[in-house]
C-alpha positions as CSV (number, residue, x, y, z in Angstrom):
1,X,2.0,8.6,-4.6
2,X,2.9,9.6,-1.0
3,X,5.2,12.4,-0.3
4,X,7.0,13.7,2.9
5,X,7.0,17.1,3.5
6,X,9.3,19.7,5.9
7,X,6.4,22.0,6.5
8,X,8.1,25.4,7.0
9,X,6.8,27.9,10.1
10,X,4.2,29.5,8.8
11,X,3.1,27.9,5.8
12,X,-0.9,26.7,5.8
13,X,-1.4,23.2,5.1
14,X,-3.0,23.4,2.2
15,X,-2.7,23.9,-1.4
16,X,-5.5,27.3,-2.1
17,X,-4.4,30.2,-1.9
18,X,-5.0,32.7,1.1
19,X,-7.8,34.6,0.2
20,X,-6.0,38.0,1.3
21,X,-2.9,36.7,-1.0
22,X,-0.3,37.1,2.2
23,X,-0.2,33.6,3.6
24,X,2.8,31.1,2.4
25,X,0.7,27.6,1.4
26,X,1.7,24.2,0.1
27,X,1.8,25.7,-3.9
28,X,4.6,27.5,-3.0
29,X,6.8,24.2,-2.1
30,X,4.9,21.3,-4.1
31,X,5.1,21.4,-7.7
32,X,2.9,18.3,-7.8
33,X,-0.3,17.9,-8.8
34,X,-3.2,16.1,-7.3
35,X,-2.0,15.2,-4.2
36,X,-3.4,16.3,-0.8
37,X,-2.5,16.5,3.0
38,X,-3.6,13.8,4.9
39,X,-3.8,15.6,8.0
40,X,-2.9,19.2,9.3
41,X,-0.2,21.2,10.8
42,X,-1.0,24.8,12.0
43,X,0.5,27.2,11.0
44,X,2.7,28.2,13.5
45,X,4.1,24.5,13.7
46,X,6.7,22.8,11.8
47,X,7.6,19.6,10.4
48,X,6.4,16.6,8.6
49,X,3.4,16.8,6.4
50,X,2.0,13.8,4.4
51,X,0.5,14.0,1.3
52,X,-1.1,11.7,-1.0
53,X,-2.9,10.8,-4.2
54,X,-4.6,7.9,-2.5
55,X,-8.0,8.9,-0.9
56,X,-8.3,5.6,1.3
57,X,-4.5,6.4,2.3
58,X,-5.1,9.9,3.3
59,X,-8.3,8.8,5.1
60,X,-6.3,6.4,7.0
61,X,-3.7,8.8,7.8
62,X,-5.6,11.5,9.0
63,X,-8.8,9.5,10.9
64,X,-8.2,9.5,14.5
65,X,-10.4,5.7,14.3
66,X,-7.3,4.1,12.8
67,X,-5.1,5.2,15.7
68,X,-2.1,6.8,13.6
69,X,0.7,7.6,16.4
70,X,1.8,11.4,15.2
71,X,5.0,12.0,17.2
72,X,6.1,15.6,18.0
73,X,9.2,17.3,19.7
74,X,8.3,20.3,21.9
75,X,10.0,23.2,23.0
76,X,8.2,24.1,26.3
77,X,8.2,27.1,29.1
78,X,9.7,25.6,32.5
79,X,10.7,22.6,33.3
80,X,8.8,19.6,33.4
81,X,8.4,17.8,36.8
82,X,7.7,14.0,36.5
83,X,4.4,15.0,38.1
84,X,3.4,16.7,34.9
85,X,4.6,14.5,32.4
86,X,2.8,11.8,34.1
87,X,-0.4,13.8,33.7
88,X,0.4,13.8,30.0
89,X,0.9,10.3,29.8
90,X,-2.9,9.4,31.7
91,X,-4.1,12.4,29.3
92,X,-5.5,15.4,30.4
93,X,-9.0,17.5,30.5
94,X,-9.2,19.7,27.6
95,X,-12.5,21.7,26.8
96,X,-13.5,19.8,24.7
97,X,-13.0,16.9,27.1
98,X,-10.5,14.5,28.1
99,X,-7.6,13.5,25.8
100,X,-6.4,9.7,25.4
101,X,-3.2,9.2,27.1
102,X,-0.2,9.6,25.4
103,X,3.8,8.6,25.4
104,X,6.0,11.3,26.3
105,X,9.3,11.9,27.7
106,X,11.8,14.0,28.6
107,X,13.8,14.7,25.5
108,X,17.6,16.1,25.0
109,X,17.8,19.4,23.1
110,X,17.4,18.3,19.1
111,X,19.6,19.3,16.6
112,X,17.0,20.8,14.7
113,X,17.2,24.3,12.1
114,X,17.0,27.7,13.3
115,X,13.4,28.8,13.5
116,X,12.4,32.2,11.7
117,X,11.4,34.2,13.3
118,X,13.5,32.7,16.4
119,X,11.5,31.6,19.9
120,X,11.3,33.9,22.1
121,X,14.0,33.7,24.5
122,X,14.0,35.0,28.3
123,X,16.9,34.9,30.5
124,X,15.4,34.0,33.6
125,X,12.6,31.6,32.3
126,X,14.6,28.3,31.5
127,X,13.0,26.2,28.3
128,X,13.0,21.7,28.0
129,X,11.8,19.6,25.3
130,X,9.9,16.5,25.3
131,X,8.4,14.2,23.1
132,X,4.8,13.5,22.9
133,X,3.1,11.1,20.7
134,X,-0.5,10.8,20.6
135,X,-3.1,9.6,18.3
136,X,-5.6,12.1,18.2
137,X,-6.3,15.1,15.7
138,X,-7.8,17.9,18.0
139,X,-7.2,21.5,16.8
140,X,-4.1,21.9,18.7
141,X,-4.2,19.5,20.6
142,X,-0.9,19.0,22.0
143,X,-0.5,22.7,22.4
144,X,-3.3,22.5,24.7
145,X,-2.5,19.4,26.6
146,X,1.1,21.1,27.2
147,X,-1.0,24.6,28.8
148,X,-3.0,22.2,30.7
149,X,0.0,20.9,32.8
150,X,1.5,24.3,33.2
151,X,4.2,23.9,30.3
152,X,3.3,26.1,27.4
153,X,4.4,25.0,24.3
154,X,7.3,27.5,22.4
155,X,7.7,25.5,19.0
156,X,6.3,22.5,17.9
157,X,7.9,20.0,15.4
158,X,6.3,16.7,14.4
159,X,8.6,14.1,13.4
160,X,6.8,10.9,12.7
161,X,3.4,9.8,11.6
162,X,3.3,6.2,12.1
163,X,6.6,4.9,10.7
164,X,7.0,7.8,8.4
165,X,10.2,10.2,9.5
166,X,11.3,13.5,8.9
167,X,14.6,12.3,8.6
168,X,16.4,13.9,6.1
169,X,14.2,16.7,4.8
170,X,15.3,20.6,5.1
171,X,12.6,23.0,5.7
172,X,10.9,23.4,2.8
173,X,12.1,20.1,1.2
174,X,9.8,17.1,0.0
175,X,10.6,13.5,-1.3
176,X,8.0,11.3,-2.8
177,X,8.1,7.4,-1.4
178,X,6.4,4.6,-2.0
179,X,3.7,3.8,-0.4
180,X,4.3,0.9,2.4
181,X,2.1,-0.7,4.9
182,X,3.1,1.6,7.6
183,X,2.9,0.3,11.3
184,X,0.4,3.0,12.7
């Protein structure tokens, strides 16, 4: 079984409850049992989730050795100069070293839901979005690549993992597929 999921702001990826009780997690969506995340979303990001029955699938998903482009849009501070999204592209210096390059680009405004609670919004601090796709699973990685250019990151949506799409699916919402031999 594979199933797409909206991952709500706020909601831990991941089906056990909160040990203080106050965090939203995956029970509260997914009525299904025996299925897993392949992969991660922080909390304070939104967007598509997989989750599987299928240990090889998830593995395969989730294992940055089988290259698994994870797309995201990004609301960022500023504006991006082509200077900076280049650096992106080459891949940046993290801490934790440097990051393999990745496709971004300049992105219109998406047509996306309203966040709750909304971003932040200053009048004289103007906001862009780009795209970035990458193939790595660092602890927030993209977050940091975006700091490390200059461009923090205000809300972060993934999209796509491979040829899987959030097309489609509210907040909240999940729909079980079939499994394909997705292009990764």
């Amino acid at each position: 079984m594979l199933v797409l999921f909206n991952k709500p702001y706020g909601v831990l990826s991941q089906f056990s409850r909160d040990p203080l009780g106050t965090a939203t997690t995956l029970r509260d969506f997914i009525p299904l049992r025996g299925v897993y995340a392949a992969g991660r979303l922080d909390k304070d990001s939104e967007g598509l989730l997989i989750l599987t029955d299928d240990g090889r699938l998830q593995h395969r998903l989730s294992h940055p050795r089988h290259k698994s482009w994870k797309t995201y849009w990004v609301q960022i501070e500023g504006q991006p100069s082509e200077d900076q999204l280049e650096r992106l592209r080459r891949g940046v210096i993290l801490n934790d070293g440097p990051t393999r390059p990745a496709r971004v680009r300049s992105l219109p405004e998406p047509d996306l839901w309203p966040r709750d609670p909304p971003i932040r919004f200053r009048r004289h601090i103007p906001t862009a979005w780009i795209e970035i796709a990458i193939h790595e699973g660092r602890n927030r990685q993209v977050r940091r690549m975006t700091a490390a250019v200059g461009l923090p990151t205000l809300r972060l949506v993934r999209v796509a993992i491979g040829d899987w799409r959030l097309e489609g699916l509210k907040p909240g919402e999940y729909r079980v597929v079939l499994p394909t031999r997705s292009k990764h």
